[in-house]
Structures are given as C-alpha cells and as structure tokens.
C-alpha positions in Angstrom: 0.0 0.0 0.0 3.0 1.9 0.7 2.2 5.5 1.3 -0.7 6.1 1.5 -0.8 3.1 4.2 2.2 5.3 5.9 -0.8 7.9 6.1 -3.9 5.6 7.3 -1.7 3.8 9.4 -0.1 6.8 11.4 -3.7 8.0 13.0 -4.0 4.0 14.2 -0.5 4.1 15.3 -1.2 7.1 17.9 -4.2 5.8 19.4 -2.0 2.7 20.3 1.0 4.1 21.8 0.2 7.8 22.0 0.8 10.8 19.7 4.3 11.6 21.6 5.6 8.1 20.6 4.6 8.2 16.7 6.5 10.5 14.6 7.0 10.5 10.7 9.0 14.0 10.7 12.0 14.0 7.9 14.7 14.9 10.6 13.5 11.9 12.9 13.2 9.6 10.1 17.3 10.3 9.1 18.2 10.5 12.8 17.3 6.5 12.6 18.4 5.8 9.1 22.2 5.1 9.7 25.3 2.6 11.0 27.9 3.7 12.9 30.1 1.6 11.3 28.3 2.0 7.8 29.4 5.5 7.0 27.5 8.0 5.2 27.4 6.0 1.9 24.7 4.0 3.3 21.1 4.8 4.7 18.0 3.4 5.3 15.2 5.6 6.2 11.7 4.1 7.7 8.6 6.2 7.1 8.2 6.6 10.9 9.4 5.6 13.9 6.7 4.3 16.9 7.9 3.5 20.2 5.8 1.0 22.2 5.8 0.2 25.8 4.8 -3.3 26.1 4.2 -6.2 24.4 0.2 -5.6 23.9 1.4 -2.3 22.2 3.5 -4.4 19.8 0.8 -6.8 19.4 -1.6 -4.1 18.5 0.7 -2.3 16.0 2.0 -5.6 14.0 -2.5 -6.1 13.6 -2.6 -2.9 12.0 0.1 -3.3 10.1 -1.1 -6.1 8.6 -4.4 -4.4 8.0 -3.0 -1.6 5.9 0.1 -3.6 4.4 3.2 -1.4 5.7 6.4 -3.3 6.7 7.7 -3.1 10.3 11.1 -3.6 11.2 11.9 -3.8 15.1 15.5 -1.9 15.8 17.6 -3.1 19.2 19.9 -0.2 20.4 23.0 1.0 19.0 25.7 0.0 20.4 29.1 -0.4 19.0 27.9 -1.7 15.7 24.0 -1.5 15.9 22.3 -1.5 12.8 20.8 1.9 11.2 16.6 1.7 9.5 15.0 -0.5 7.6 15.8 -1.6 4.3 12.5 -1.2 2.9 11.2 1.7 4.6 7.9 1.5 6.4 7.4 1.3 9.8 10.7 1.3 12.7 9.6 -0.2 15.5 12.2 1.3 18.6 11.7 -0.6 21.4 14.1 1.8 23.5 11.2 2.7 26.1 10.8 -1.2 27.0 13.5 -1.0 28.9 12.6 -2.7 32.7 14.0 -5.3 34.7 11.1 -7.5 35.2 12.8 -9.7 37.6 16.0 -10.8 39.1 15.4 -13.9 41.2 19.2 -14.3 43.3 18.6 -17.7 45.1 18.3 -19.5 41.3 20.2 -17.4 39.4 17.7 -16.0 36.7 17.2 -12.9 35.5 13.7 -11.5 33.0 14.0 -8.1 31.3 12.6 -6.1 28.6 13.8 -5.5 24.9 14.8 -2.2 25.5 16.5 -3.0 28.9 20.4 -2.4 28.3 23.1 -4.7 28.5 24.6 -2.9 31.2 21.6 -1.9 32.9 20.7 -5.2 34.3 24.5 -6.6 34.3 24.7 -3.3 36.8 21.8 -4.8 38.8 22.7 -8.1 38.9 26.7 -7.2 40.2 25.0 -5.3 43.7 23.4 -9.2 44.4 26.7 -10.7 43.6 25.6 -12.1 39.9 27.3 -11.3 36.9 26.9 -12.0 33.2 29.9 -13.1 31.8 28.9 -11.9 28.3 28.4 -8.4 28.8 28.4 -6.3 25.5 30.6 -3.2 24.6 28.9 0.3 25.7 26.0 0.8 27.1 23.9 1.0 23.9 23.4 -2.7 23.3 19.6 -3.7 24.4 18.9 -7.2 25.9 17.1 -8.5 22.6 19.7 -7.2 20.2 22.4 -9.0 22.7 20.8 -12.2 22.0 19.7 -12.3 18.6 22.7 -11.5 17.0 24.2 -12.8 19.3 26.7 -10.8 20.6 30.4 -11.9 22.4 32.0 -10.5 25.5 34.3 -10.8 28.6 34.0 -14.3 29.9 33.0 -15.7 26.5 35.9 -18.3 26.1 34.3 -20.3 28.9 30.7 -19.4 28.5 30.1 -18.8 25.0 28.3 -15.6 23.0 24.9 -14.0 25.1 22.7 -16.5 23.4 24.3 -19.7 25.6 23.3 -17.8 28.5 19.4 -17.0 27.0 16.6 -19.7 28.3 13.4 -17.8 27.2 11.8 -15.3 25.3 8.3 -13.6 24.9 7.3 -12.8 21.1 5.0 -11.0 19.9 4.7 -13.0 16.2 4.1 -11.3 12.8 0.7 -11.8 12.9 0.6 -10.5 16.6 0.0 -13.3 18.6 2.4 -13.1 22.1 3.6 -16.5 23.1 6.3 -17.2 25.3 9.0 -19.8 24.4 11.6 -21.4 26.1 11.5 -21.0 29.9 9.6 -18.0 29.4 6.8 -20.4 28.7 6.8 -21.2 33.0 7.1 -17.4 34.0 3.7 -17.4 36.0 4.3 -20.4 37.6 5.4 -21.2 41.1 9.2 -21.9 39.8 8.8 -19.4 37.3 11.4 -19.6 34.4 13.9 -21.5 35.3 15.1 -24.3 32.6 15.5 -23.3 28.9 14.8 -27.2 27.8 11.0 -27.6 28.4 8.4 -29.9 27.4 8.3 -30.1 23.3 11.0 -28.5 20.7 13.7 -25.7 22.0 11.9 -23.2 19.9 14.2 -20.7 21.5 16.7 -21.0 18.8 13.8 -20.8 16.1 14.1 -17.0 17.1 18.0 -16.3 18.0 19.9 -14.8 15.6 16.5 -14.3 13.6 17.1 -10.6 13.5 13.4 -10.2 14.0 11.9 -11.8 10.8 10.0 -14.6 12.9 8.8 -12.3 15.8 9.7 -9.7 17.6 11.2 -10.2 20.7 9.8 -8.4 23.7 11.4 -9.9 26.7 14.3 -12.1 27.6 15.3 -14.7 30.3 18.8 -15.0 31.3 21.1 -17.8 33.4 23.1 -15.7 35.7 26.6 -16.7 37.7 27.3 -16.3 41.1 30.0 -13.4 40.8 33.8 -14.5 41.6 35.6 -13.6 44.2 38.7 -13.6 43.2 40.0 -12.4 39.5 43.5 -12.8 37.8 45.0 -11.1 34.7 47.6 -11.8 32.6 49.2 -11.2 29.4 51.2 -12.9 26.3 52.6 -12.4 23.6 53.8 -13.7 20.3 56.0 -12.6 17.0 54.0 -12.6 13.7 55.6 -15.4 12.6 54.6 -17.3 16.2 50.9 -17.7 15.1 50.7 -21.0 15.1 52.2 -21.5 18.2 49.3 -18.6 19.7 46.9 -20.6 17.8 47.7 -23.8 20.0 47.7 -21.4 23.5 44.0 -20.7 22.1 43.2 -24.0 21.7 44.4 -25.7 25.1 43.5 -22.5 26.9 39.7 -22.5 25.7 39.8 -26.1 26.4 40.6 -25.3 30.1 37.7 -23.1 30.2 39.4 -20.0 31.4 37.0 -17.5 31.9 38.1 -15.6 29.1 40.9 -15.1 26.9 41.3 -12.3 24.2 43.2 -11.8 20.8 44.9 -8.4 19.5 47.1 -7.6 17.2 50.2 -4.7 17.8 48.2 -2.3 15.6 45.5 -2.0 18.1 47.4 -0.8 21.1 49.6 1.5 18.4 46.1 2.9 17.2 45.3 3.9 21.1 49.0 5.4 21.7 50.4 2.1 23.7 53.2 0.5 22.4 52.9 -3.3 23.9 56.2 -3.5 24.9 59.5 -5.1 22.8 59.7 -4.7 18.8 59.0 -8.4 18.5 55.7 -8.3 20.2 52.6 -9.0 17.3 50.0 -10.9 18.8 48.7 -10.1 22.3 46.5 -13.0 24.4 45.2 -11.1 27.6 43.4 -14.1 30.4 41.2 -13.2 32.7 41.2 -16.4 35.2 38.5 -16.1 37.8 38.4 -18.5 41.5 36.1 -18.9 44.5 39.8 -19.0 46.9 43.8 -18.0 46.9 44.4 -21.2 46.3 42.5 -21.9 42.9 43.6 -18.6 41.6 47.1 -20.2 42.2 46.4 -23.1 40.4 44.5 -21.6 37.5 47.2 -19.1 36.9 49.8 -21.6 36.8 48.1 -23.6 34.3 47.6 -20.5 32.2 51.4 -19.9 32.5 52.7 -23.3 31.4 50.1 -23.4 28.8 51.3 -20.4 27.3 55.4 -21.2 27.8 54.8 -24.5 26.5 53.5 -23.0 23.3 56.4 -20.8 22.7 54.5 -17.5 24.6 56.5 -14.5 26.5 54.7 -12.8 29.2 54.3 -9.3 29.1 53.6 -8.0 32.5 51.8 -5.0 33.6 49.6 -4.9 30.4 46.7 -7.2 31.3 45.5 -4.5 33.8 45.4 -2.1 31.2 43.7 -3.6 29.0 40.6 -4.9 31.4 40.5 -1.7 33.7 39.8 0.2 29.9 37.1 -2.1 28.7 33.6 -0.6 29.5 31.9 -3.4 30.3 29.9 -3.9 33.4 30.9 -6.8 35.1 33.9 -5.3 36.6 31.7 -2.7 37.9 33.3 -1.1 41.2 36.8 -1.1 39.9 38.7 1.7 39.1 38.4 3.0 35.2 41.4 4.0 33.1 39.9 6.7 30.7 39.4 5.6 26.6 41.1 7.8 24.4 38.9 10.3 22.5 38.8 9.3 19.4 36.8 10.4 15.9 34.6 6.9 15.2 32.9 8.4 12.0 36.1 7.3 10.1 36.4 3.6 11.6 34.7 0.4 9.3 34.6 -2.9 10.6 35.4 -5.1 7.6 32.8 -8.0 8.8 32.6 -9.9 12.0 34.4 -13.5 11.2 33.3 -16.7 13.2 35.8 -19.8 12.2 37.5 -22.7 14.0 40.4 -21.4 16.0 42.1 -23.9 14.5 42.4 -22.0 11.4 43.4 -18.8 12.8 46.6 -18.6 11.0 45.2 -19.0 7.7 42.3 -16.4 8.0 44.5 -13.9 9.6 47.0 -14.2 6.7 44.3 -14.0 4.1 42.8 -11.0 5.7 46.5 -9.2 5.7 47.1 -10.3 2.3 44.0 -9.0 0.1 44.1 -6.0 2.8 47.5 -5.3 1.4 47.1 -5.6 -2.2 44.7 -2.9 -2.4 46.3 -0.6 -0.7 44.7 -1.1 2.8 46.6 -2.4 4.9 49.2 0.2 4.4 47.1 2.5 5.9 45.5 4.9 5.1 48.0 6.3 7.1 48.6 6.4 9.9 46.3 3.6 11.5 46.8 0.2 9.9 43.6 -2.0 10.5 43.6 -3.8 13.9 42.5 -7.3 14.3 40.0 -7.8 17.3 39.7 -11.5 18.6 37.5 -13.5 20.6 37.9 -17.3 21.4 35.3 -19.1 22.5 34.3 -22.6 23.9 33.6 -25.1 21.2 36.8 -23.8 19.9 35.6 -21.2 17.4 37.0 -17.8 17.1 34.8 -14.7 15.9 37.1 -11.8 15.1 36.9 -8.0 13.8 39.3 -6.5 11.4 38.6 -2.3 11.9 39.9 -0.1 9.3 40.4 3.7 9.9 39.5 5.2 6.5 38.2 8.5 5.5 34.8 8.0 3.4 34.5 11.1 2.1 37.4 9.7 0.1 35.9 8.3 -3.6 39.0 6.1 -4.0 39.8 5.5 -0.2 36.5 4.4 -0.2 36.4 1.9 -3.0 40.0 0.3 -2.4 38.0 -0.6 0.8 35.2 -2.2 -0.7 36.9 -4.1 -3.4 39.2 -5.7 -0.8 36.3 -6.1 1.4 34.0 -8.2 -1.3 37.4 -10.4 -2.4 37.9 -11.4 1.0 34.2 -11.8 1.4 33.7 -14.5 -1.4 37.2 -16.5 -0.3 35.7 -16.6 3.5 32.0 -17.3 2.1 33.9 -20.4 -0.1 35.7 -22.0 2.8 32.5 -22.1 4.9 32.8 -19.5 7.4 29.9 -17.8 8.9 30.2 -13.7 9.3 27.9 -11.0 10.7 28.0 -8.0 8.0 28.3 -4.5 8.9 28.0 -2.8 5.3 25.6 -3.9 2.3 25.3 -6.0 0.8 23.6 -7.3 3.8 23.5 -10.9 3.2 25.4 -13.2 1.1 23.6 -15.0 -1.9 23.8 -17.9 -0.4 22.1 -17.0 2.8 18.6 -16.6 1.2 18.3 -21.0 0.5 19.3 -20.9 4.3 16.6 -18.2 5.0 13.9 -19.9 2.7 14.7 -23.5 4.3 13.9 -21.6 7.8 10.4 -20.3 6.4 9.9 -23.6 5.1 10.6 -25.7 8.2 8.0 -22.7 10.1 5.1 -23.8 7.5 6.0 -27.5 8.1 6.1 -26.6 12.3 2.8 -25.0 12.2 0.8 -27.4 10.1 2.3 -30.4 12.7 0.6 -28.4 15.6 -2.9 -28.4 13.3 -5.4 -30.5 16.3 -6.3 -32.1 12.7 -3.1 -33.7 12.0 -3.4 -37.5 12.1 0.4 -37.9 13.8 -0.5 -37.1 17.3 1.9 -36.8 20.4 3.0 -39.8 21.9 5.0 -40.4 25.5 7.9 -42.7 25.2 7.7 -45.3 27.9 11.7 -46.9 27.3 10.0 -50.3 26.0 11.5 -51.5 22.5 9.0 -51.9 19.7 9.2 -55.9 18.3 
C-alpha cells in the first residue's frame, strides 16, 4: 500500500502508543536511518518511527500493520555496531522505552528483562546481588534482545560462549501479533517461574535467535546468571608474527581449560590507542582473565595459564593485562577503578565483517585478511592507522574476530579500495564455509537466502504439525522397545 498506508496507518499508530511516541518527521526519520560503522554511503530511512511500551502495544501495531500492508522492522539499540533503519522503509519499531528489569530472582540465578532494557543496565543490577553475566556487551547502547539475537560476544565468552548460551526464554510477539512465550519464558507465571530453557516439546528458542526479528519480535528475555567471583587474575602474552601458530595452540588448550576468558589483538590496536605493547617483536597479544572462589585456585588456574602459554612458545608481558581490562567498559567489573578511553573520531572507523571460524584456522584467515588488505592498498594505511585485528575465542573452539579499518569515506578512491578488498575477501571466506555478521551492504550473502527460505519452510511445516487435525499425534515414550 506503501504511502498512503504510511498515512492511514499513522492515526491508528497514535491511538496505540500515543501521539508523543509516533512521529513521521523528515529529521526523525534520518536520525534513525544510519550505522555507525556503515558511514555515510549508506542509509536506510523508515517512514516513521513508533515507540511501544509493552508487548500488547506491539501486538496491536504488528494487527494494524497487517491491516494496511506497511512493513515493520523492530530496531535493538545502538551499540558499537547496531544497525541503522530498515531496508524497505515502512514502519521502525524502537523498542528503547521497554526497557525494565522484570525480575531478578538471586537464590536460582535468573534474571527476566525487557527488549529495550540495556546490556549494562541489568548486568549493573545483577553485580550489587553478587551475579554477573559473563557476556556483557561493549557500551551501554546494546539492548537485551539485540544482545541475544545477534548474538553478541564479550568478557567471559571463552568459557561461556556468546549472550545467546546464556538465553533460556523469550516472549514474542509474532508477525501476525499473537504473544507466546517460548523457552523458559513459557513457566514465568508459575510457582518456579522460568527456570530451565529445555522444556516440554522443541527448544523453539533458537527458532528465534539470531533471527534478526523476521520470525517475531522479541519483547522480553530470560537469562542464566553466575554467582559473581571472588577472586580475579589477569595476565598477558605475547607472540611474534611469525609465532601464530604457536598462539593458535595457546588458544586451543587454553579455551579447552575453560578459562574465563581469553582475548586476541594484534600490535596495531594498542599503536592505534597510543600504547606500544612493549619489545619490537611483540605481534599478537592474548590477555586471560582467570577467575576462582579462593587463593588457592587462583594459584592453580594461573599456573596452568602460565605453562600453557610457555609450553607454546608464549613471552609474558607484565603489567599490560591490567590495562587492558580496567579500559574495557563493560559492566561486570563494575566497582573497579576505570582508566579513561582515548577520544577518538569513530565516524572514520569500518569494521570489515565480523568473522566466526574454527580457532584452528586462525593462522590461515588472519593471513588471508592481511594479504587481500595489502594488495589494495589497505593495509598500508591509510595512514597512519593500519587496521587492527579484534579476537574473541570461545568454547567449542571457534573464534569470531573483527578487522577495523580507519578510513576516510569522504574519500571516492579511499572508499572503494576498501570495498573491493572487502568483497574479495568476502567471497574466499564465504567459499571456505565461514559464517560472518555484516556490517556494510550487501547485507546478506547470496547464499544466505536458500538458508533463510529453508527456515520459512521448516516454520510452515512446524505449524501445520501443531494443526489439532493432523493425524500424527503426540505420543510419550515409555523406554519399552517396539518388536
């Protein structure tokens, strides 16, 4: 219907959420229509932005969109990375003023909140009753929902895995605005109240994670919490450039320790904030954060870092791991004092894609990235920041990474040295069967809409199983072989 469904709609709109919370003004409209990390080549402007305050006001708003055909797209906050408008225009659903703890039960561990509800927020709330999520996101812009959808990685990560492994239920309000609530959400009003992802039936909490929105939106979140440590340790290693197979095996027999979290830099990032990391030879950085309930097992799981890291060819660099954990703003180290970031102009930074691979292969994907990066031009800067590689290894042994690249975009040929080396190193990743989260269009490899049809199919195929008509009907296995 598109605009003049914009225009019927908007008068519907207000009597949902109020007139204050619906606006279709040109200056709102571009406020919402960018990516931090897109630049100003890219925008994608909605026809007007709504902000609900529950789920019954989502529920309402997806009805009367379908009514009057006009497209919603629900936007998480912006965080480091967060995503600008929607690609289609229509209507942007911000979901910034759902933003409440609902609960924070300390004797089991759980923890309910909004969309809206920050990252930080609730991590802040959940450190003063001695909880912590180990997966807290960078800044305080990333919401709850966006945390888990994408999903997102953090401190404690290498032991605990990305937000999502933490996530045991959501409430979603679906496209045709129907609320259910999936996953241990599904047990929220009971006596126990939400405590076990794995309930009766299908875990149809991954139907929805990493969905970006397209199967519901996503209007509250249950979270497993961790008691907070006691006791925390940090150290720091390093290796040459040519030592990156030897860091690649620290990786591996560290993450399979299950320290809490380790985390993988390359010299250009410290260079890039005005801290040289120590001697010349010093290219790859590993900083461990190694966490214990007493003295004793801090002993122990610092010594086992140590001789993992010397038996793999590793020098220690001491004084460093401080640094770099008292300057990351993330809220589970709330309470400890904060080393100030450097200012710096972000409007220039692109993040070339966010990489997720098996550690194992570390060596080759760093090389490829340093290789296409330097044959058009990139690497070499545009002076006088080379691009930084940003590394996080996680359990399961997989790595997801970030390669940030200072360039000026109001540059024509900056710009499109950039892109090219961006799309050849896309199609050799895509080819060897890595997954990536894009930051610049095109938003989605070619490949990913068979992936993305397959997921609508097996939807159609879920629904028409739970049809009361359906001749296969439930049945309760009682451990007695069939003859």
């Amino acid at each position: 219907m598109g605009k003049e469904g914009i225009q019927k709609i908007k008068p519907v709109l207000e009597k949902i959420v109020g007139p204050r919370n619906v606006s279709d003004a040109p200056a709102v409209c571009q406020a919402y229509a960018f990516n931090p990390f897109m630049g100003t080549h890219f925008s994608a402007k909605p026809d007007m932005v709504v902000m609900p305050q529950s789920a019954e006001q989502v529920s309402a708003i997806l009805k009367a969109a379908n009514q009057y055909q006009v497209p919603v797209t629900p936007k998480g906050a912006i965080g480091l990375t967060g995503t600008g408008g929607p690609i289609y225009g229509g209507v942007l659903l911000d979901l910034v003023q759902m933003d409440k703890i609902i609960s924070i039960d300390a004797k089991n561990m759980k923890a309910v909140g909004e969309a809206g509800c920050s990252f930080y927020k609730l991590a802040q709330a959940l450190f003063k009753q001695d909880l912590i999520l180990p997966t807290p996101t960078w800044y305080t812009g990333a919401s709850l929902a966006g945390s888990a959808l994408l999903p997102s990685n953090g401190i404690g990560k290498t032991r605990y895995g990305p937000d999502i492994d933490l996530v045991e239920g959501f409430e979603v309000v679906l496209p045709n605005g129907d609320i259910i609530n999936v996953g241990s959400m599904a047990y929220a009003k009971t006596d126990f109240g939400p405590f076990y992802r794995y309930i009766y039936g299908p875990d149809l909490v991954g139907l929805f994670a990493k969905s970006n929105g397209v199967f519901g939106i996503v209007t509250k979140v249950a979270h497993f919490c961790l008691r907070k440590p006691k006791y925390w340790g940090f150290h720091t290693y390093y290796w040459p450039r040519q030592g990156a197979e030897d860091l690649t095996r620290a990786m591996i027999e560290s993450t399979a320790m299950e320290v809490f979290d380790a985390h993988l830099n390359d010299k250009w990032r410290w260079l890039r904030e005005g801290n040289p990391v120590g001697p010349e030879d010093a290219y790859f950085t590993l900083t461990f954060a190694v966490t214990a309930e007493n003295e004793t097992e801090l002993k122990g799981k610092e010594q086992a870092v140590h001789e993992c890291c010397r038996s793999c060819q590793g020098t220690y660099l001491p004084d460093f791991a401080q640094y770099f954990h008292l300057s990351w703003p993330t809220a589970f180290l709330a309470g400890y004092p904060r080393r100030p970031l450097p200012v710096r102009n972000r409007g220039e930074g692109f993040n070339l894609d966010e990489f997720i691979y098996p550690t194992s292969a570390f060596p080759e994907v760093y090389g490829k990235i340093e290789e296409i990066l330097k044959k058009y031009g990139v690497w070499e800067g545009f002076p006088p920041i080379k691009p930084i590689y940003d590394g996080y290894p996680m359990k399961r042994l997989i790595i997801a990474s970030q390669t940030w690249v200072r360039i000026k975009d109001h540059d024509p040929g900056q710009y499109q040295q950039f892109l090219t080396a961006r799309d050849e190193l896309r199609d050799w990743y895509i080819h060897k069967g890595g997954m990536y989260q894009q930051r610049m269009p095109p938003l989605l490899p070619d490949f990913t809409y068979d992936v993305q049809r397959g997921a609508i199919d097996l939807a159609k195929t879920i629904k028409k199983a739970l049809d009361p008509n359906n001749i296969l009907s439930p049945s309760i296995y009682d451990g007695r072989s069939e003859q």
